[in-house]
C-alpha positions in Angstrom: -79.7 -68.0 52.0 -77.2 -66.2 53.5 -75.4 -68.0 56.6 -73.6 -67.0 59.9 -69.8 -67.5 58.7 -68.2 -64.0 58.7 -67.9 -63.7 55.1 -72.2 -64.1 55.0 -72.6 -61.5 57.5 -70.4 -58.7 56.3 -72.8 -59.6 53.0 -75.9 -58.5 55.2 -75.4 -54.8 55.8 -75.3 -53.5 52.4 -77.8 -56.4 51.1 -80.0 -54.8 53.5 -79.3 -51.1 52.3 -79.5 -52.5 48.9 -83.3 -54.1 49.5 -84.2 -50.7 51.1 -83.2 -48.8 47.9 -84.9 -50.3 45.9 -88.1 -50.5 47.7 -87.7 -46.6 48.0 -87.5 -46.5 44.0 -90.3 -48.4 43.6 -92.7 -46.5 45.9 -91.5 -43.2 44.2 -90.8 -45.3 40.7 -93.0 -42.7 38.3 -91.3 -39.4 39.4 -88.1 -37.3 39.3 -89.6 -34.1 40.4 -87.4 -32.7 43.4 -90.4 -31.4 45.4 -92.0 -34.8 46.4 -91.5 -35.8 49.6 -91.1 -39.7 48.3 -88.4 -38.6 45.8 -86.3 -37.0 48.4 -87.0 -40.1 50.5 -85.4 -42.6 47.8 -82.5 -39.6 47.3 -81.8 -39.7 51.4 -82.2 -43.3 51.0 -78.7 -43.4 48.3 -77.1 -40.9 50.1 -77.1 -43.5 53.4 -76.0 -46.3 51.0 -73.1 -43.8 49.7 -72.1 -43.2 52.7 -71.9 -47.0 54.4 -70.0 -47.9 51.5 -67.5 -44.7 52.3 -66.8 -46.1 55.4 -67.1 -50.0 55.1 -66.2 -50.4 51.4 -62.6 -50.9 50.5 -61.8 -49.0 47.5 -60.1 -51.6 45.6 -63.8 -53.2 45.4 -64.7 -50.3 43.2 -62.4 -51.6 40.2 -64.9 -53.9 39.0 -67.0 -51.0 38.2 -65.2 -48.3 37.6 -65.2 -47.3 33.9 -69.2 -46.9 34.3 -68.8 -45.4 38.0 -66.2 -42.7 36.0 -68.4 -41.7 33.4 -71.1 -41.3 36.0 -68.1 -39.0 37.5 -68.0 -37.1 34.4 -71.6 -36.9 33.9 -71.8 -35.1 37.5 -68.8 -32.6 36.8 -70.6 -31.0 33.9 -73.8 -30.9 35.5 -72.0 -28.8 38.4 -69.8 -26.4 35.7 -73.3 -25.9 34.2 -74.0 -24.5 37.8 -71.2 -21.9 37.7 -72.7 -18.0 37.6 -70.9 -16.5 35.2 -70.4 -12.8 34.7 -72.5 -10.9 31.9 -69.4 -10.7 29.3 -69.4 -14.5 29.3 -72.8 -15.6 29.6 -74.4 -13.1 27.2 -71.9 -14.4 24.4 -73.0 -18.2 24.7 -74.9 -19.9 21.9 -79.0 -19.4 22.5 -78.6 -17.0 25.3 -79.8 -14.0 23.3 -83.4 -14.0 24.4 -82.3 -14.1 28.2 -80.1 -10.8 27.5 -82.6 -9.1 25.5 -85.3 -9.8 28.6 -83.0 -7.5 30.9 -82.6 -5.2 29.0 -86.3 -4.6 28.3 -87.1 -3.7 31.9 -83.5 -1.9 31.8 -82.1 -4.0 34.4 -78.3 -4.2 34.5 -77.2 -8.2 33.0 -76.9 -10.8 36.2 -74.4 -13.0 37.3 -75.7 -16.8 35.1 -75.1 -19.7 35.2 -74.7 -22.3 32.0 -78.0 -23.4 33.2 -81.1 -21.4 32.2 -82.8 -22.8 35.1 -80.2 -23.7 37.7 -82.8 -24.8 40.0 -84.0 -28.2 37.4 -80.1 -28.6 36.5 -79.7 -29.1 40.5 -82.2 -31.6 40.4 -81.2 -33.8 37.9 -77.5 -33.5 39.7 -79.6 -35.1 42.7 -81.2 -37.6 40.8 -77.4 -39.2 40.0 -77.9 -40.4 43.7 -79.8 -43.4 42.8 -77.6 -44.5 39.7 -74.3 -43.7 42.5 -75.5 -45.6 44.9 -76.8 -48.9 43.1 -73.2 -48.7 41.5 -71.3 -48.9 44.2 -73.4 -51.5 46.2 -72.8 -53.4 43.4 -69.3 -52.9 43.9 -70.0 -54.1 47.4 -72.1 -57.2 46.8 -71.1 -60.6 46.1 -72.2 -62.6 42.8 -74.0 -64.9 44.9 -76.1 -62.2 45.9 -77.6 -61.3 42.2 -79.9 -63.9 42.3 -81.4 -62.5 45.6 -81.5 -59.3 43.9 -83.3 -60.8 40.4 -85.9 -61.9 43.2 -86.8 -58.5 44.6 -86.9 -56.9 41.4 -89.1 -59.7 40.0 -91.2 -58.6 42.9 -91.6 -55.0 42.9 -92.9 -55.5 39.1 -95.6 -58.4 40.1 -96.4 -55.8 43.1 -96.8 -53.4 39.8 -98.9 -55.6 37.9 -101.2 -56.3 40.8 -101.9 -52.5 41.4 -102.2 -51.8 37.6 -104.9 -54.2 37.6 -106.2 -52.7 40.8 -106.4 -49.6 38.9 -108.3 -50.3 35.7 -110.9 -52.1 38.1 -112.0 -48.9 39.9 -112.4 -45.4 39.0 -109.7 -43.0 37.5 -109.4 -41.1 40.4 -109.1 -44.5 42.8 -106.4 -43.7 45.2 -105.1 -46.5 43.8 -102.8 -44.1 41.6 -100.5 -43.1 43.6 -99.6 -39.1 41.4 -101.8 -36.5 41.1 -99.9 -36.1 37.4 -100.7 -39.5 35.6 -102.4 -40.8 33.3 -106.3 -41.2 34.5 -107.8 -44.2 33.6 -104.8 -46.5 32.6 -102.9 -49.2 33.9 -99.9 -47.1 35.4 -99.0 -49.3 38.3 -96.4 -48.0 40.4 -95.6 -45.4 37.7 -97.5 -42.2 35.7 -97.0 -43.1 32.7 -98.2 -46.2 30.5 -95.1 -46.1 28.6 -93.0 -46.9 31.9 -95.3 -49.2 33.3 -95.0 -51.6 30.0 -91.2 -51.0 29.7 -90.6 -52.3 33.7 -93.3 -55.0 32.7 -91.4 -56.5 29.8 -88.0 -56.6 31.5 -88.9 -58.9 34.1 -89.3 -61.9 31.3 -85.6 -62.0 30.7 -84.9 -62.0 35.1 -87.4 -64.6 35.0 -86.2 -66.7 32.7 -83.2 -66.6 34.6 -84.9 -67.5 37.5 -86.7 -70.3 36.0 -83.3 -72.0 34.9 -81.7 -71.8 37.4 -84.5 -73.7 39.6 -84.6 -76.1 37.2 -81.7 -77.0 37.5 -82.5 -78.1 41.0 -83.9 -81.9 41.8 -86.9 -82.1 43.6 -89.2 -79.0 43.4 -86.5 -77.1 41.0 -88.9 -77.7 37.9 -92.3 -76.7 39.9 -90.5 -73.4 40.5 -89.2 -73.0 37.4 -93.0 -73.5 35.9 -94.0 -70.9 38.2 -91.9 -68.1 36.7 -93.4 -69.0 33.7 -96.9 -68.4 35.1 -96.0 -65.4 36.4 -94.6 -64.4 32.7 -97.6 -65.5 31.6 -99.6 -63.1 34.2 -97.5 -60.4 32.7 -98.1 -60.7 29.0 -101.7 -59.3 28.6 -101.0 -56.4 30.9 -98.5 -54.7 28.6 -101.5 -54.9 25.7 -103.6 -53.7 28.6 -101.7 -50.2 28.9 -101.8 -48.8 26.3 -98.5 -48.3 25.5 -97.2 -49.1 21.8 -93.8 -48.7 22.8 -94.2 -51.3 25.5 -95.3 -53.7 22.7 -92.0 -53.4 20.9 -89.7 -53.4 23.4 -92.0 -56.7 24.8 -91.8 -58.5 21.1 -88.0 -58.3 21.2 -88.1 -58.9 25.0 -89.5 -62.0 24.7 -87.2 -63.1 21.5 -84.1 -61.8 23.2 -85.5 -64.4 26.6 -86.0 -67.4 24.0 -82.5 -66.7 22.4 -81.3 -66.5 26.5 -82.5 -69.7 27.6 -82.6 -72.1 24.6 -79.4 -73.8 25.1 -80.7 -74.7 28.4 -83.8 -75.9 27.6 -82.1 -78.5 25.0 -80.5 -79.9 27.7 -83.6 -80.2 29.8 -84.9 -84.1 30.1 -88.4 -83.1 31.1 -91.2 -85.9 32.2 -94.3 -86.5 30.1 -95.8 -84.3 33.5 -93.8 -81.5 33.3 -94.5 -80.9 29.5 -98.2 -81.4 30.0 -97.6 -78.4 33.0 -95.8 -76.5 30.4 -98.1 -77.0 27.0 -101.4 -75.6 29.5 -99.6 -72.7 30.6 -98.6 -71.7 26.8 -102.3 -72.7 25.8 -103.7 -70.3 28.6 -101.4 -67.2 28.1 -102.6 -68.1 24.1 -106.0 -67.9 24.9 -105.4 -65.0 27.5 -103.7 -63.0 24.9 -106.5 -63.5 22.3 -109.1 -62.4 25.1 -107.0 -59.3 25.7 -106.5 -58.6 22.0 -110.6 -59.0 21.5 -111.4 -57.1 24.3 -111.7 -53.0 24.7 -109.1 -53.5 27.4 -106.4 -53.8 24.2 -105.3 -50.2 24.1 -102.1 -50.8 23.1 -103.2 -52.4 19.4 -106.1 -49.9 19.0 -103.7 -47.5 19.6 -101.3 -48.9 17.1 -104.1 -49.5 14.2 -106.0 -46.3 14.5 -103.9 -43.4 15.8 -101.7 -42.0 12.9 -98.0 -41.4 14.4 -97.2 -38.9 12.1 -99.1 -36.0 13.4 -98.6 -37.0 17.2 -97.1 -34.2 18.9 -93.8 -36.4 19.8 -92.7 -36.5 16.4 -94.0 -33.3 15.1 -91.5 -31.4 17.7 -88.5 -33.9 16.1 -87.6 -30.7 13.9 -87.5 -27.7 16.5 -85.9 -30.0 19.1 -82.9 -30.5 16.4 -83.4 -26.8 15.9 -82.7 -25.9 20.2 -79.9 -28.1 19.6 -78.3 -26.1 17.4 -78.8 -22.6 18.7 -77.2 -24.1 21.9 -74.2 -25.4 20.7 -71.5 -26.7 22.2 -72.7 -26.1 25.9 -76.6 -26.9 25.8 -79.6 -25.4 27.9 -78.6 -27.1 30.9 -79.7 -30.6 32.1 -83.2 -30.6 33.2 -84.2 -27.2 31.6 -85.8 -28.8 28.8 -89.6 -27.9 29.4 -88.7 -23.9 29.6 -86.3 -24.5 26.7 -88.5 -25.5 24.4 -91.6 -23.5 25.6 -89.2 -20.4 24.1 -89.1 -21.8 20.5 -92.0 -23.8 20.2 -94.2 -23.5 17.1 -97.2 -21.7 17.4 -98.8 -24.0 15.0 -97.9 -26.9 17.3 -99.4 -26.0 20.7 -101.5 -28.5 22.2 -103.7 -28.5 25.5 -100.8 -30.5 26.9 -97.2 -29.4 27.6 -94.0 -31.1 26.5 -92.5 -31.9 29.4 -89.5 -34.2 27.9 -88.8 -34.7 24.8 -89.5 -37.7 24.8 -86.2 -39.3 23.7 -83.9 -39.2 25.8 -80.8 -38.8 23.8 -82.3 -36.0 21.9 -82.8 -34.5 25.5 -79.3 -35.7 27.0 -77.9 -33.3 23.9 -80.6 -30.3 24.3 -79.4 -30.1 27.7 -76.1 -31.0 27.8 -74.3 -30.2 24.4 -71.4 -31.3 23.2 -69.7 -32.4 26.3 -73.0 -34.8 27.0 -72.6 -36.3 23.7 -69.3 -37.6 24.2 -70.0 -39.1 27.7 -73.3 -40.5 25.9 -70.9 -41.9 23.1 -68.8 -43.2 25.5 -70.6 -45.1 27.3 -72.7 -46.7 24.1 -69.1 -47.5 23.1 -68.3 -49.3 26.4 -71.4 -51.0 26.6 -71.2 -52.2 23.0 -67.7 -53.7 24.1 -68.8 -55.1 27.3 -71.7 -57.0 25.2 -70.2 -58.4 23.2 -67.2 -59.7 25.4 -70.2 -61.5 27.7 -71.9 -63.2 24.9 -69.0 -64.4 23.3 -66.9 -65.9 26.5 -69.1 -69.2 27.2 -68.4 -69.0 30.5 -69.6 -66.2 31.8 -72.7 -66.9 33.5 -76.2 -66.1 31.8 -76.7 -64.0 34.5 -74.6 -61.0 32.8 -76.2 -62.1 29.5 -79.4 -60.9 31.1 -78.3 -57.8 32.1 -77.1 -56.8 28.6 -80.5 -58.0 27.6 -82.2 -56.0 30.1 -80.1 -52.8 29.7 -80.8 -52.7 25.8 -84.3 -53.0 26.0 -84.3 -49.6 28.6 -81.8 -48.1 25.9 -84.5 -48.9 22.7 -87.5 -47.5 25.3 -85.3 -44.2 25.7 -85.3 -43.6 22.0 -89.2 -42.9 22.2 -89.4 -42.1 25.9 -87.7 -41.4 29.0 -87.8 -44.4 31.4 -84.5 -44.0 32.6 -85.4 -40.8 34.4 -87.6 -42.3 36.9 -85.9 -43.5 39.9 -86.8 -47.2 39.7 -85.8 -47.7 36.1 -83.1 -45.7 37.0 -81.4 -47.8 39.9 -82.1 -51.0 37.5 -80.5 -50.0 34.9 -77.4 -48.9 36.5 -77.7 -52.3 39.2 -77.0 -54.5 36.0 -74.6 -52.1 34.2 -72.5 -52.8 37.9 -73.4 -56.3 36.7 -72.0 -56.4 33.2 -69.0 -54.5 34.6 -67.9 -56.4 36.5 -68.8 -59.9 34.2 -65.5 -58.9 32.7 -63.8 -56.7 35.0 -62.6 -60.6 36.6 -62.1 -63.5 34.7 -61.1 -66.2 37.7 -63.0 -68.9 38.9 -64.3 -66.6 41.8 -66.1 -64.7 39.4 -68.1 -67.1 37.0 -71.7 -67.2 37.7 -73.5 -70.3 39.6 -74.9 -71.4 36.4 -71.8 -72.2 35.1 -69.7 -73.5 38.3 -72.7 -76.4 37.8 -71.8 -76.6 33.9 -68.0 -76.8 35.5 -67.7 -79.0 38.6 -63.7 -78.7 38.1 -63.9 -75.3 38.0 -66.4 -75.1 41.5 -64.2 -77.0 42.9 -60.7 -75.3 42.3 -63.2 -71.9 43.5 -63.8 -73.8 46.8 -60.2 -74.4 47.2 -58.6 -70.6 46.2 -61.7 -68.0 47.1 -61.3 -64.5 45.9 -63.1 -62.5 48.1 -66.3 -60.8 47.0 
């Protein structure tokens, strides 16, 4: 809880910008289209958080995240050179460009002005959409540690609020007004999202923040266990729904999800002197999410495993268009298509003997995608930052004493990364301003290596080192 002293209420102003971002994300979680009204609500919503921090945060705070902050930075700067018009003896010479110039001069027009961007308009919106990832950077910057755990708590929230709805929505009809896009998909359990896919992703991160959670209370005398038992319920609760998507991918990135949790909170749980009570508590919930999972698995609610035993991958459409999206990427060499542009892209090359009733709108891995649009210049910010966050891994897991708070993060973050090889969960805006809310996290995990800096967990592993913190404070 956050008290009156000054340092607790100079906390509550961007805490309280931080809360509203989120909840912003979350009611426009399944969408990145710049023409909803909700998605310029959560935009507005960054741009207010940007700008409290440009007057209220001191820009020595930002060094704890600023290699991530810079390659956001970089990110941004190509996406605006992409928006340059360019006169005709420039553009027309660019890789993949030819089709554009021969469309002129079919209806003898004289060449245009271009930009990089075939569709400047979509490469504008995705420059927009960096809002969100901006702004949960920077208030990361401008939090506390002792305010993560707060944060866990919201999140944890905003996907129970998702898992209610879900089940909310496979209850009624398809077209409930329970879904909350017109562009979804009918039937399933989308929660606060459109697509299955996202829904299971958001789903299966919450068992690493609850885990988190859970040891933490129980670390706690009194009711710490009892609360710790309920984030497993809630876990529990969780579990069937990601079978009851639909979505295979959610099922993998669950399975190591749950391993990555048990390898997270193991050392903690040896350490654990739990009562014959407490065990008894424990062995029924694993018994019921057991018997749950069995029900769900024998039940016609399992999409996700008839999906996975009946449905032959190979001639989905999402690997099918594997070849000509390697082929767009190399007719657009080094500059790409521009980012956002994908759709009309690859409506211009796309096989006719791969045309389906439904479009392509992404390609449905994102670092294909990231190249397609971006080129050469995208793929070595993308190599950059897989570099950096390989680095930054490693340097929390192997330092004992930084808190299992960043180890969750890095946990968190990787199992978004393995979703956006097969999908693209990171361009919705509530994936989005997770992800880059516990990169800020990892950042700055080993950005500072004082006392000030190790997490809660371990200042109760260390009493020496608490107290020396209590004694010589760094701020923030």
């Amino acid at each position: 809880m956050i008290s009156n002293d000054p340092s607790a209420r100079a906390v509550r102003l961007p805490l309280a910008l931080l809360i509203l971002l989120i909840i912003t994300a979350a009611i426009s979680g399944g969408l990145n289209r710049g023409d909803v009204i909700i998605v310029m609500v959560v935009r507005l919503m960054a741009v207010i958080c940007l700008a409290a921090a440009i007057v209220k945060l001191p820009t020595a705070r930002l060094q704890g995240v600023r290699i991530p902050l810079a390659l956001l930075a970089l990110l941004a700067i190509w996406m605006v050179l992409q928006l340059v018009p360019l006169p005709p003896s420039i553009w027309t010479t660019l890789p993949g460009r030819e089709r554009l110039a021969s469309a002129a001069n079919t209806v003898g027009m004289p060449q245009p002005w271009m930009a990089i961007s075939i569709v400047p308009m979509r490469t504008l919106n995705s420059l927009l959409a960096l809002l969100i990832p901006a702004a949960a950077l920077v208030m990361t910057a401008w939090l506390p540690k002792e305010t993560w755990m707060t944060q866990i708590r919201i999140i944890v929230a905003v996907g129970v609020v998702s898992a209610v709805l879900a089940l909310v929505q496979i209850s009624g009809s398809p077209d409930s007004s329970w879904y909350l896009y017109n562009v979804r998909q009918k039937g399933g359990a989308v929660g606060l999202f459109a697509n299955r896919n996202h829904q299971a992703v958001l789903l299966a991160t919450m068992f690493p923040m609850l885990a988190v959670l859970g040891v933490r209370a129980a670390r706690v005398r009194g009711r710490g266990l009892a609360v710790a038992l309920s984030c497993m319920a809630i876990a529990i609760f969780l579990l069937p729904l990601i079978f009851i998507t639909g979505s295979r991918g959610g099922l993998v990135v669950a399975a190591v999800s749950l391993i990555a949790t048990m390898a997270l909170v193991w050392p903690f749980m040896r350490k654990l002197q739990l009562s014959r009570k407490w065990l008894a508590v424990g062995g029924g919930l694993v018994a019921i999410v057991a018997l749950g999972l069995v029900a769900t698995l024998l039940s016609d609610r399992s999409l996700a495993m008839k999906r996975l035993t009946e449905t032959d991958v190979g001639e989905e459409q999402r690997v099918l268009v594997v070849e000509p999206i390697v082929r767009l990427i190399r007719e657009n060499l080094p500059i790409g298509t521009g980012f956002g542009t994908f759709d009309p892209a690859f409506r211009a090359i796309e096989p006719y003997s791969q045309l389906f009733r439904t479009y392509l709108n992404h390609a449905h891995s994102d670092p294909l995608e990231f190249v397609s649009d971006g080129g050469v210049p995208a793929a070595c910010i993308l190599l950059a930052f897989v570099f950096w966050w390989l680095k930054t891994t490693f340097t929390i897991w192997a330092r004992p004493r930084v808190g299992d708070t960043a180890r969750m993060a890095t946990i968190v973050t990787a199992l978004l990364m393995i979703s956006s090889l097969v999908d693209y969960p990171l361009r919705t805006p509530l994936a989005a301003m997770i992800f880059a809310l516990l990169i800020g996290w990892m950042s700055r995990a080993v950005a500072n290596h004082d006392a000030a800096d190790i997490d809660v967990i371990d200042r109760k592993d260390h009493p020496t080192s608490a107290r020396r913190d209590r004694e010589h404070r760094v701020p923030g």
